[in-house]
C-alpha positions, 0 to 999 in steps of 0.5 A, a space after each residue: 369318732 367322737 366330735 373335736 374340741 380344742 381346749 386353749 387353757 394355760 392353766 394345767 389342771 383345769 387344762 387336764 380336767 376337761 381333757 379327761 372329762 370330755 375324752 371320758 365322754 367321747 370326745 377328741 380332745 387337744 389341749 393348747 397351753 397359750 393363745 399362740 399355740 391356739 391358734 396354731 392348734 387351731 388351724 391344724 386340728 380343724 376343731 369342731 368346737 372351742 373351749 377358750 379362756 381370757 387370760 392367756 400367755 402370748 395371745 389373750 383369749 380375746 385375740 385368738 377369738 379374732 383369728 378365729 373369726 377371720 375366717 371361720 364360724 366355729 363355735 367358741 365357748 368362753 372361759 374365764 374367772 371373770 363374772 363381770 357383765 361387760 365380759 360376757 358381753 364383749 365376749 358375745 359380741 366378740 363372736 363367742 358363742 357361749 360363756 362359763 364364768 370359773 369354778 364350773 361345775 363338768 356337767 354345765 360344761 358338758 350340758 352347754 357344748 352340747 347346747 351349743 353343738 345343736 345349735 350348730 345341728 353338729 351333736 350326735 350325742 345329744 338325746 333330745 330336748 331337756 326342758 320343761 315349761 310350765 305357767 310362767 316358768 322354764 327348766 332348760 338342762 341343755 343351757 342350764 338355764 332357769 327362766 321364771 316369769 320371762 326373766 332368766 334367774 341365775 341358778 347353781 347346776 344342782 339347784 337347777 337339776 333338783 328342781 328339773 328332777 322334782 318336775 319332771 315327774 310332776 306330783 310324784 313325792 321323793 325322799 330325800 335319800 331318793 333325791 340325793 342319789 338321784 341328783 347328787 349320784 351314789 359317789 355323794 357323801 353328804 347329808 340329807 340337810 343339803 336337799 333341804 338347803 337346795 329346796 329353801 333356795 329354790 323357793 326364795 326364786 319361785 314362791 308365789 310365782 305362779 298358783 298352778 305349781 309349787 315345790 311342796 314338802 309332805 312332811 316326814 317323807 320329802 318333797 314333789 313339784 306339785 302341779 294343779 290339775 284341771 280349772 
């Protein structure tokens, strides 16, 4: 049987979404409409990991963190439409161990339960590292997160998978149709303009960063992360 994730989400549809997400992914799954039944739930389903918004009816999410770290290190993943960085630090500091600020995208919310079940040596679904380092520069799939220079720059899930597809085949040339099924999957109908759109704001975040790699277009084809070999 697949790991156990409690959902603590008052809103139904958010609440029915990751629910039929994460059971479609082998997950168990339980669903709590307000912070006291949270807790309740909580304490009967013996959760592997928690996904826990802020703004909740009977408890706010705040206070069903504090029960929770009463007695137990279960990890908890932080819902909320609040982006503020006062929240994700309070949250952090709260006990949380991870944030997702709303409208998520499911693969994100996928990547950073995974993320933080290895962390917790607990994820028999993850199937290795999904990170590339190159000079100055850091692609991490599993927290989705970007790092260039040491800092980390904030990066929308396809942005973030585009560049992570482009470099994990260094100096391989793709098409944009190629990318668009790739990374966008087959179920994608849009237009090839939304990979150039992607790339234009993938270059503003790494131009010039380093001169050992660089996200080039062959002209008439598409585009390839082009890495310096030798020197």
């Amino acid at each position: 049987m697949g790991k156990k994730v409690l959902i603590v989400e008052d809103d139904s549809n958010i609440a029915e979404l990751l629910h039929l997400y994460l059971e479609k992914e082998g997950f168990e799954t339980v669903v709590a409409g307000d912070g006291g039944k949270g807790v309740e739930m909580f304490r009967s389903f013996k959760p592997d990991l928690v996904l826990l918004d802020i703004m909740l009816p009977v408890m706010d999410g705040w206070s069903v963190l504090k029960k929770i770290r009463e007695n137990d290190k279960t990890p908890v993943i932080m819902l909320t439409a609040k982006g503020e960085t006062q929240d994700k630090v309070a949250g952090l500091e709260g006990g949380a161990d991870d944030y997702i600020v709303k409208p998520f995208e499911m693969k994100e919310v996928l990547a950073r339960i995974h993320a933080v079940l290895r962390r917790f040596g607990g994820d028999e679904n993850g199937s290795g590292e999904k990170k590339l380092s190159f000079d100055k520069l850091v692609i991490n799939l599993d927290s989705y997160e970007l790092l260039v220079d040491g800092k980390r720059v904030d990066t929308p899930p396809k942005e973030l998978e585009l560049l992570y597809h482009l470099a994990a085949s260094p100096n391989r040339v793709f098409t944009r149709n190629q990318l668009l099924d790739e990374v966008w999957g087959f179920d994608y109908f849009g237009d090839s303009r939304t990979v150039d759109v992607h790339i234009k704001r993938l270059r503003e975040k790494l131009e010039g960063v380093s001169p050992q790699w660089s996200l080039k277009t062959v002209w008439g084809v598409g585009y390839k992360f082009e890495v310096v070999t030798g020197g």
